[in-house]
C-alpha positions as CSV (number, residue, x, y, z in Angstrom):
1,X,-70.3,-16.7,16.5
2,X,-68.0,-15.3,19.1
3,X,-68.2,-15.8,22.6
4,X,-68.9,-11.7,23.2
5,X,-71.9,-11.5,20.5
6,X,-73.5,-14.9,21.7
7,X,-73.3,-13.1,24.7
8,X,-74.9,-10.4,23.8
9,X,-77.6,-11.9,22.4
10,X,-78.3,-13.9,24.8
11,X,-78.4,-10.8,27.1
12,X,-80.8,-9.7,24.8
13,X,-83.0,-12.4,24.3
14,X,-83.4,-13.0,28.0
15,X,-83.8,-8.6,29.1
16,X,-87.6,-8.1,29.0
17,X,-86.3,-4.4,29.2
18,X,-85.5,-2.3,26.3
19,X,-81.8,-1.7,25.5
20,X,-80.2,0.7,23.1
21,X,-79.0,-1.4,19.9
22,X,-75.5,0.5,20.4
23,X,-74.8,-0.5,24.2
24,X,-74.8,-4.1,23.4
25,X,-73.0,-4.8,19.9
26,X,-69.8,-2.4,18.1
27,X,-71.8,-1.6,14.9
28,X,-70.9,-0.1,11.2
29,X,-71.7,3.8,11.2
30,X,-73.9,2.2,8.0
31,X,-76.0,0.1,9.8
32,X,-76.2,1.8,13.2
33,X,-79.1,3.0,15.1
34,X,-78.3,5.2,17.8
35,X,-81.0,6.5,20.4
36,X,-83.3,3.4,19.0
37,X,-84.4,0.7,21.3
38,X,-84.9,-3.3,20.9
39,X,-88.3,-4.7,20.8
40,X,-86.8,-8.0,19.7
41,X,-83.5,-9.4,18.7
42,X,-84.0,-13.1,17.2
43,X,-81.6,-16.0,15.8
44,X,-82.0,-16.4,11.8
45,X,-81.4,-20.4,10.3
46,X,-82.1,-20.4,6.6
47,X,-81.7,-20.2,3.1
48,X,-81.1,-17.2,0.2
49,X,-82.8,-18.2,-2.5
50,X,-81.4,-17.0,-5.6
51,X,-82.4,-17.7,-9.4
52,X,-80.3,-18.0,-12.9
53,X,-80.8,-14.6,-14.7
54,X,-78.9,-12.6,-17.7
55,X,-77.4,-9.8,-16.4
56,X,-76.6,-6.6,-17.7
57,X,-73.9,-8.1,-20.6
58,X,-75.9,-11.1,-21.2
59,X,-74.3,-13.4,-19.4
60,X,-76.3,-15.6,-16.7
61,X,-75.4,-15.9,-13.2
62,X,-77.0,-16.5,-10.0
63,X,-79.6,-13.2,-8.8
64,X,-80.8,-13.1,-5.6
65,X,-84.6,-13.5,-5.2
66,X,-85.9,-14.3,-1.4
67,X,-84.5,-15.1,2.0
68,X,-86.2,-18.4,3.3
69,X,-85.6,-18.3,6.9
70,X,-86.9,-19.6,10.4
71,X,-86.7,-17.1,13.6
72,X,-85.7,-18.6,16.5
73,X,-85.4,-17.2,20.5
74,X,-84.5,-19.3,23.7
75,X,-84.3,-22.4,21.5
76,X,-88.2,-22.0,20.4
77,X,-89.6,-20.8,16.6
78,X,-90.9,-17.8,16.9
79,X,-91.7,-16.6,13.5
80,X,-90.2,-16.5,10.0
81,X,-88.3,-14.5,7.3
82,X,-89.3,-14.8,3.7
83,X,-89.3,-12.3,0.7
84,X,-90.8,-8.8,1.1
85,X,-88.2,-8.7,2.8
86,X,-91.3,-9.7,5.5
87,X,-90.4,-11.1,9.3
88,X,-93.2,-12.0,11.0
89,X,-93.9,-12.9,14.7
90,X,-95.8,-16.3,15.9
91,X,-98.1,-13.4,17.8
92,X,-99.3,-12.6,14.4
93,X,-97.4,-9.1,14.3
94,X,-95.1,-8.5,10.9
95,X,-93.2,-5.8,9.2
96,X,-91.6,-5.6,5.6
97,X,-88.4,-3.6,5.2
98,X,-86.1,-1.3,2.9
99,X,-82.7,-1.4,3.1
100,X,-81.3,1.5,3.8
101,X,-77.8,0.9,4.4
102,X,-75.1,-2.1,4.5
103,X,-71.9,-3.3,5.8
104,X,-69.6,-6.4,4.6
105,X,-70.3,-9.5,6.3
106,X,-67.1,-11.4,8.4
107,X,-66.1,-13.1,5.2
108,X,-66.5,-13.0,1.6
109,X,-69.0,-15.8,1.6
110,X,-71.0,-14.0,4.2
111,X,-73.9,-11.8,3.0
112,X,-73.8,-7.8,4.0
113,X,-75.3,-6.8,7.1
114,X,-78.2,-4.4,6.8
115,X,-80.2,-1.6,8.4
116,X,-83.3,-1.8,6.8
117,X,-86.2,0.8,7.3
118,X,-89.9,-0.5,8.2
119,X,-92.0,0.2,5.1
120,X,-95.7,-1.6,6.5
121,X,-96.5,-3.6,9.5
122,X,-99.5,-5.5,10.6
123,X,-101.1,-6.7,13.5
124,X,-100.5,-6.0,17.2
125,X,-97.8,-8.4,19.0
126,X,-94.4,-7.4,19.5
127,X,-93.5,-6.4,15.9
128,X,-96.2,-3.7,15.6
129,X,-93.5,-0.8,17.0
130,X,-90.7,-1.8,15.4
131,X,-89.3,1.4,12.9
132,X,-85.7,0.0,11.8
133,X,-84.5,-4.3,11.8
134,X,-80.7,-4.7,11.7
135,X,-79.1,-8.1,10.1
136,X,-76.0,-8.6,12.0
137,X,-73.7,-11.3,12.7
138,X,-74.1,-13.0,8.9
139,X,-73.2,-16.4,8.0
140,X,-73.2,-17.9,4.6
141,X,-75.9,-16.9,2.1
142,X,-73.7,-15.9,-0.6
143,X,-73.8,-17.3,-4.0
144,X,-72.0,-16.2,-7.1
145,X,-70.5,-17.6,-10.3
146,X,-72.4,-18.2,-13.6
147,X,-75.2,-20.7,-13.9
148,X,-76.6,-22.0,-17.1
149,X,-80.1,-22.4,-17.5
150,X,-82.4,-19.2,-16.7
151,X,-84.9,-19.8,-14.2
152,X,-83.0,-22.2,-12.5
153,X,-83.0,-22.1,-9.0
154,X,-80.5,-22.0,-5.9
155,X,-80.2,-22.1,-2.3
156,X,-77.3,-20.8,-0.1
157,X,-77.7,-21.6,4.0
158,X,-76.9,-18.7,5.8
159,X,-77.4,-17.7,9.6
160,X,-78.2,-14.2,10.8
161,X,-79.3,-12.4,14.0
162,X,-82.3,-10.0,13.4
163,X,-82.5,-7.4,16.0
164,X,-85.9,-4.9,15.7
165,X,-85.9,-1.4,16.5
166,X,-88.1,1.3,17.9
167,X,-87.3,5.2,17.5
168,X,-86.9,6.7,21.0
């Protein structure tokens, strides 16, 4: 991570004051979310899961299937990622997102970043506002190539910074 986005987040992690997601970080027009503010911005360390499938000609390779991921702030768990796609907060809050836009990650091996849109949310904690989450600052997660049994099963590490959003 560069020195500028670990600085941001940092900013972020330690501002108990809401911030305008386009003040702090140089986003994609695809994933941006001007006028919104962050409730929470969080560290990702994980896994995507993926699983051996016949595609579209027949041939198997590797499908994508659930992230698997721990949410970290300040050093300290404070919730998880998993498939849904569901984050949800140590204070009991969660929200499931859409995606509803992407941009490339840094590198090929690096999986898109997303603006996903909050479909359902439950409980009270910090997560119950949230309207949009961002996935920025990708690292690993990608797998490709052909894999030859179906129903086999993969996992690619990947890091990510998830940054939640709430409209106005």
């Amino acid at each position: 991570m560069s020195n500028f986005k670990t600085a941001t987040l940092a900013l972020l992690l330690l501002s108990g004051m809401p911030l305008t997601a386009h003040a702090e970080t140089p986003l994609p027009d695809a994933i941006a979310a001007p006028g919104e503010a962050v409730v929470l911005a969080v560290h990702a360390e994980g896994a995507q899961v993926y699983e051996c499938k016949a595609g579209a000609e027949g041939k198997l390779a590797w499908a994508f299937r659930e992230p698997v991921a721990t949410l970290m702030a300040n050093g300290k768990t404070v919730g998880r990622h998993y498939g849904g796609p569901s984050w949800e907060h140590v204070d009991g809050s969660a929200v499931v997102g859409k995606a509803i836009g992407n941009a490339p990650g840094a590198t090929p091996s690096d999986i898109p970043w997303l603006k996903l849109e909050v479909t359902s949310r439950r409980g009270s904690g910090i997560l119950s506002g949230a309207t949009t989450v961002q996935r920025i600052n990708t690292q690993g997660g990608k797998l490709d190539g052909a894999c030859d049994k179906t129903g086999a099963t993969r996992s690619a590490p990947y890091s990510a910074d998830y940054v939640f959003l709430r409209k106005g």
